[in-house]
N, C-alpha and C positions, 0 to 999 in steps of 0.2 A: 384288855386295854393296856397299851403300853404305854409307859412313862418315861420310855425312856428321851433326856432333854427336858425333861418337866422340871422347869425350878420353883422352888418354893421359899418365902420368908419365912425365919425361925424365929424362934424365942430365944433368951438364952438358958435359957431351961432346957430347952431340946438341944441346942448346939451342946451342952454338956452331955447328953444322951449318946450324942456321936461322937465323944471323945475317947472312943475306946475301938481298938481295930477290930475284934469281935463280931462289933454290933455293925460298923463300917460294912463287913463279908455278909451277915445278914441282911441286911439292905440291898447289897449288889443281887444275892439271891430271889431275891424277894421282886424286882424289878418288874422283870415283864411276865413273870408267869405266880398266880399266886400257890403257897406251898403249906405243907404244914410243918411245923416247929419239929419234925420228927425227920421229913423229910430233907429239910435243912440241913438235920444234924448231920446226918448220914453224909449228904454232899461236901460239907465241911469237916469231915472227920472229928467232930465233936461230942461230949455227950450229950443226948436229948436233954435233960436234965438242965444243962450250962445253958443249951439253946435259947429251950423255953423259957429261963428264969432273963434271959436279953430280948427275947422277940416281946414277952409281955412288958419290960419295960418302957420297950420303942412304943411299941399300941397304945398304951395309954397316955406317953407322951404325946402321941398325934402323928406319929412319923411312920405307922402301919397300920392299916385299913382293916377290918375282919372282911370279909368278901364272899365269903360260905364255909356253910355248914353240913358236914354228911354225916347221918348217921352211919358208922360202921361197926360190926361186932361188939354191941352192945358202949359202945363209946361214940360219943362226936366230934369228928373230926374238923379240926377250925382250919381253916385256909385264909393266909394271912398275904396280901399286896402293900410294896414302899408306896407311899400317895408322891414323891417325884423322885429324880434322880440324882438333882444338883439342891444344896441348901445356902440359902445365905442369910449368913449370920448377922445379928442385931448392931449394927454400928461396925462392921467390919470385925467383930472380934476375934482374937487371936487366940489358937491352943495353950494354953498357959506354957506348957511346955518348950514354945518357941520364939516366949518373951526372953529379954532380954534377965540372965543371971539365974536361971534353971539350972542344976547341977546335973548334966546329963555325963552317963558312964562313957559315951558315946557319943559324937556328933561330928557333920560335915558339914560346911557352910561353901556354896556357889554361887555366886557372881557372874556380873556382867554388867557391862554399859552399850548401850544400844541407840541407835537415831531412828527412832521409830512414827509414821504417821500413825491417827486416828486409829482409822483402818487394820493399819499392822499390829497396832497396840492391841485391841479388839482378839485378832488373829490368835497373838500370840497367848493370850490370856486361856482363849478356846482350846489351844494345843496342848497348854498344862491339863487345862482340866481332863482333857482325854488322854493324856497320858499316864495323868494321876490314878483314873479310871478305870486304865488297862493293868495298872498294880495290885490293884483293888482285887481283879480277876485274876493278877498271877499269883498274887501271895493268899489267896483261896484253896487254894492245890496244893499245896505241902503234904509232906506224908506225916502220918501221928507219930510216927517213930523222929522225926527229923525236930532238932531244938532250932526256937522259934523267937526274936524276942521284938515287943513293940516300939516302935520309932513312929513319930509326928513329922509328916513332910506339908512345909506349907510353900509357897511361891507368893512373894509379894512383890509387887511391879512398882514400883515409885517414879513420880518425875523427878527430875533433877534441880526442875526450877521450885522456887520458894512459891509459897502459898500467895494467891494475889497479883502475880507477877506474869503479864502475858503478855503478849508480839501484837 
């Protein structure tokens, strides 16, 4: 079963779960094929070890499904599926990170103003997320040799008109 497009309401308990890019690339793995914490590792160039101690945090948060069991050489191997793709957070909230007055070592900030219908709004909101998406998957591939550091990318679309205030 694939999930990919499945969104899901969070807690903010879980939204904290997924404040970490780690767990993000676990998740992306996890998606349409179920794996186990070892296999993961492997794919991510990570250590089992690091893995397992983020994919059991996600499971018991609710954000990965157990889905089977095999015995194999005298171990059980647990095969772990994301329950969706997209999450949204309790009341809109934001990574702490890219609230306003976070002391980052590093930061970019982009802009724009835009005349956008429904429709287009809609649109463009869809094209972040899969582009966000497609990072998810490319910043998955690094090499272990290659320095790495984490960044919080969020897109937020605001109107311009004041609360209340409509045509």
């Amino acid at each position: 079963m694939s999930n990919q497009k499945k969104s899901l309401d969070i807690s903010v308990e879980q939204a904290k779960l997924l404040g970490n890019a780690l767990r993000v690339k676990i998740m992306k793995q996890l998606l349409d094929t179920p794996k186990t914490s070892k296999q993961v590792a492997t794919q991510l160039g990570h250590s089992p070890g690091n893995v397992h101690y983020h994919l059991k945090k996600l499971h018991e948060g609710g954000l990965l499904e157990l889905v089977e069991e095999k015995p194999f050489g005298g171990v059980v191997e647990k095969y772990y599926q994301a329950v969706a793709s997209r999450f949204n957070s309790p009341g809109g909230a934001m990574d702490p990170v890219l609230q306003e007055g976070f002391n980052s070592r590093d930061s970019s900030l982009i802009s724009i103003r835009l005349e956008l219908t429904a429709k287009q709004r809609k649109d463009l909101q869809e094209e972040f997320l899969e582009f966000l998406e497609s990072w998810v998957e490319k910043s998955s591939h690094t090499q272990a040799d290659e320095k790495t550091e984490e960044f919080s990318v969020g897109v937020k679309i605001v109107s311009t008109e004041p609360k209340g205030e409509e045509e």
